[in-house]
C-alpha positions as CSV (number, residue, x, y, z in Angstrom):
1,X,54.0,-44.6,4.3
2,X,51.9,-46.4,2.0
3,X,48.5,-45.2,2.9
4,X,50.1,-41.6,2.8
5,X,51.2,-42.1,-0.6
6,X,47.2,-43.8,-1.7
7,X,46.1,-40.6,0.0
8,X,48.0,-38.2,-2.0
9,X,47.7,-40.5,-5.7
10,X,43.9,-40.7,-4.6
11,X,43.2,-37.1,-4.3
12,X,45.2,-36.1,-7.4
13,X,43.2,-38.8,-9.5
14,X,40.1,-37.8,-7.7
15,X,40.8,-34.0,-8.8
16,X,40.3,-34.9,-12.4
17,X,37.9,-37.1,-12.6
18,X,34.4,-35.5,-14.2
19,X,31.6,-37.9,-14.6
20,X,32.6,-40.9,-12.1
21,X,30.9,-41.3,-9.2
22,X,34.0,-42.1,-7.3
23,X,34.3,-41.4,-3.3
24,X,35.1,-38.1,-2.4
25,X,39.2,-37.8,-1.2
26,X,38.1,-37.1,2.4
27,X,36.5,-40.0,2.6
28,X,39.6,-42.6,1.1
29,X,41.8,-40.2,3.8
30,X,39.1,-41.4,6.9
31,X,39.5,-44.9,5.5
32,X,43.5,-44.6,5.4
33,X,44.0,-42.7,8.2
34,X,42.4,-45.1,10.1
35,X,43.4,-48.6,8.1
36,X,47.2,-47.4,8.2
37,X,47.1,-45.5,11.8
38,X,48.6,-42.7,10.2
39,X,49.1,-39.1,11.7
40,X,46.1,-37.1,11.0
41,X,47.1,-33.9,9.9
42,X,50.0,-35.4,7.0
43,X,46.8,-37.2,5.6
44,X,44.9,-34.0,5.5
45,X,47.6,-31.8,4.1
46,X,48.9,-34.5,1.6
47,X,45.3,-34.8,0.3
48,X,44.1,-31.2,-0.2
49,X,47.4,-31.0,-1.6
50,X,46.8,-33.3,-3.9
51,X,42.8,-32.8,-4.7
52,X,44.7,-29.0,-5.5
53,X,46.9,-30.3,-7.9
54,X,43.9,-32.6,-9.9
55,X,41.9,-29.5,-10.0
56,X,44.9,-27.7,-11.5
57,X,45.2,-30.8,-14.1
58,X,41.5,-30.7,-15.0
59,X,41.7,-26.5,-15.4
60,X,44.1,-27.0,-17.8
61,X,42.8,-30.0,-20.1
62,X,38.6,-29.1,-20.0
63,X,39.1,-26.0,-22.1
64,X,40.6,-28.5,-25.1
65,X,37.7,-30.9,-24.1
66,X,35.2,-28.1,-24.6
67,X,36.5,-27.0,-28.1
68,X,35.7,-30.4,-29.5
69,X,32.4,-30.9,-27.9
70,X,31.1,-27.6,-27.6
71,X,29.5,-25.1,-30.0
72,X,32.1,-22.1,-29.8
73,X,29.6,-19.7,-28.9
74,X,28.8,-21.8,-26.1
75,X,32.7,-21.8,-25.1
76,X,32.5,-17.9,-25.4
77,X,29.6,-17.4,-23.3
78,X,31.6,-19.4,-20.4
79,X,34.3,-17.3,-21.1
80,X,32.8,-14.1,-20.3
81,X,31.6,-15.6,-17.6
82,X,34.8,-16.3,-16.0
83,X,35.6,-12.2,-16.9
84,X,32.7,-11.5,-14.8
85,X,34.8,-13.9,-12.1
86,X,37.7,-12.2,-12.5
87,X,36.0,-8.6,-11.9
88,X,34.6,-9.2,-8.7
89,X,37.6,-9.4,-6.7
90,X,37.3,-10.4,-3.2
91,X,33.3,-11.2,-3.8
92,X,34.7,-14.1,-6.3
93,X,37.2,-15.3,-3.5
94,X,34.5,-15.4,-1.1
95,X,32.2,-17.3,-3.0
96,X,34.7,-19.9,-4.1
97,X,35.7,-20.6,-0.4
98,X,32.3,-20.5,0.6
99,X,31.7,-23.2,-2.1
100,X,34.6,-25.3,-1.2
101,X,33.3,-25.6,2.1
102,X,29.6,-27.0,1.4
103,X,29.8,-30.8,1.0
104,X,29.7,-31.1,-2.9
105,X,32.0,-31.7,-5.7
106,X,34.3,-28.7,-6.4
107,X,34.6,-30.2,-9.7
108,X,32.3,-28.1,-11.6
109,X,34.1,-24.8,-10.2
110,X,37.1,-26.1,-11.9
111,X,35.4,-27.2,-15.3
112,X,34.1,-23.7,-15.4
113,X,37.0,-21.7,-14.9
114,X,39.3,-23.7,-17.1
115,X,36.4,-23.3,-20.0
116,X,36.6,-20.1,-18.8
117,X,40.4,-19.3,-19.2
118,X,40.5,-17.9,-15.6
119,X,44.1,-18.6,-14.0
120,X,44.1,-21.7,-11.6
121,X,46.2,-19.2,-9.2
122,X,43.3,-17.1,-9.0
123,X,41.0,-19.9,-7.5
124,X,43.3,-22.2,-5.6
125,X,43.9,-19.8,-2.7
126,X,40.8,-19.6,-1.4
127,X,39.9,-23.6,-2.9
128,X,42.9,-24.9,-0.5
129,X,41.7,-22.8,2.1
130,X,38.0,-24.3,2.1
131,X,39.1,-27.7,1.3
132,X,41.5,-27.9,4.2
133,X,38.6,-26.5,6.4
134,X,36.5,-29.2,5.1
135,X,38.5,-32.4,5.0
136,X,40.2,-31.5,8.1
137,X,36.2,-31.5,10.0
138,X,35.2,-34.7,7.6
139,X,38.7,-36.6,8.7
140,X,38.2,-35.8,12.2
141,X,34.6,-36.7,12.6
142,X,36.4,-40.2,10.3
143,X,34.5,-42.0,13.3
144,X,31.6,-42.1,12.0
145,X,33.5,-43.7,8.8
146,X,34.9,-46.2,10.8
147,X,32.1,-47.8,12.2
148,X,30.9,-48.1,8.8
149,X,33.9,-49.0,7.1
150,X,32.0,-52.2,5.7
151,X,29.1,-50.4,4.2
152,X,31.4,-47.8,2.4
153,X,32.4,-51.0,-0.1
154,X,30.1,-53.2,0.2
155,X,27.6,-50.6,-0.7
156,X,29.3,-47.4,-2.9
157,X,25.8,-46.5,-4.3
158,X,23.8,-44.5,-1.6
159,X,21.4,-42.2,-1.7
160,X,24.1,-39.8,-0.4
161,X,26.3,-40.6,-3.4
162,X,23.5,-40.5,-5.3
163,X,22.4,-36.8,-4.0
164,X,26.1,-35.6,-4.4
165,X,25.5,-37.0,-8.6
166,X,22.6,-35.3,-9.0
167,X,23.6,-32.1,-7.4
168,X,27.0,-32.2,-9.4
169,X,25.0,-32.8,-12.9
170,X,22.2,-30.0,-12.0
171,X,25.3,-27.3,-11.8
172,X,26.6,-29.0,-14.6
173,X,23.5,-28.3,-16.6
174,X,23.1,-24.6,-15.0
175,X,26.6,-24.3,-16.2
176,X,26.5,-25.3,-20.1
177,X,22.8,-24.2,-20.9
178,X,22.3,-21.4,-19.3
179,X,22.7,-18.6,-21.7
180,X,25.6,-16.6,-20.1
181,X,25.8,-13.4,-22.4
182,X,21.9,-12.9,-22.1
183,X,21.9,-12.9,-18.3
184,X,25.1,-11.1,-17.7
185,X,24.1,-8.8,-20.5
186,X,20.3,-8.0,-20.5
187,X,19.9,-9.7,-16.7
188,X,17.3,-12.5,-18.6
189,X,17.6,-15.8,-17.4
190,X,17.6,-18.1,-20.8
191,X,18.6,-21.7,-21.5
192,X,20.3,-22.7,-25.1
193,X,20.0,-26.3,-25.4
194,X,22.1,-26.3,-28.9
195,X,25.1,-26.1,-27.6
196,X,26.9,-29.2,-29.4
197,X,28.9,-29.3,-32.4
């Protein structure tokens, strides 16, 4: 019961967190799955659970973040943005399940839709979907994980983790310097580099 517990604490914390290289859930839910012998599918549903409900934290605290660290033309540009989210409908949907189900952080999906104002209902459908789809494959193939149990902590820095950081802050770039309202508006890819307070 413990390691179900870790699981669910793990993924909520691991929901929120922006800048920390910290494991991916899936990957504390292999290790716990297999150091506890617990059922497979509780692990899996407890943690998307719970990576759902740190995404649904971070929504709702990054928009406050962003008004003190953030020009507010910059926050307004992300805002329209996420209107030009919520207009596309199913299109939106598909791509945020489609997202979900690649092997990178889903964190900057969140941080733009809660700078954004978009509704956290609106994205966690098709966010649970793709993230059960995901873990569920990366806990079942937790053999691999196993055998290299050792090398997970005795060596957190690898050139996977390090690829997965690099791709999270190159979205995260995309995200706050591209100039939203010139593209959207005049389809001209700009960057705005002032962007702080």
């Amino acid at each position: 019961m413990v390691g179900i517990y870790t699981s669910f604490l793990w993924s909520i914390a691991g929901g929120y967190h922006t800048f920390s290289p910290a494991p991916p859930a899936f990957t504390v839910m292999i290790f716990l799955q297999i150091a506890f012998g617990l059922s497979l599918w509780p692990v899996i549903l407890i943690g998307v659970a719970g990576s759902a409900i740190g995404r649904l934290v971070l929504s709702k605290y990054i928009d406050i973040v962003a008004k003190w660290v953030l020009k507010p033309e910059k926050n307004e540009d992300i805002r329209l943005l996420g209107e030009k989210i919520r207009t596309k409908g199913l299109k939106a949907q598909l791509f945020i399940l489609l997202y979900t189900l690649l092997p990178v952080s889903s964190t900057p999906l969140f941080i733009a839709s809660g700078m954004a104002r978009i509704e956290p209902l609106y994205i966690i459908p098709a966010f649970i979907t793709g993230k059960f789809t995901s873990d569920s494959i990366a806990v079942i193939i937790g053999k691999y994980t196993l055998e290299n149990a050792n090398s997970l902590f005795k060596n957190p820095i690898s050139w996977q983790s390090g690829t997965a950081l690099l791709l999270f802050l190159l979205l995260m770039f995309a995200l706050l310097f591209t100039d939203w309202r010139t593209l959207i508006h005049q389809h001209k890819f700009h960057f705005k580099f002032n962007i702080w307070k």
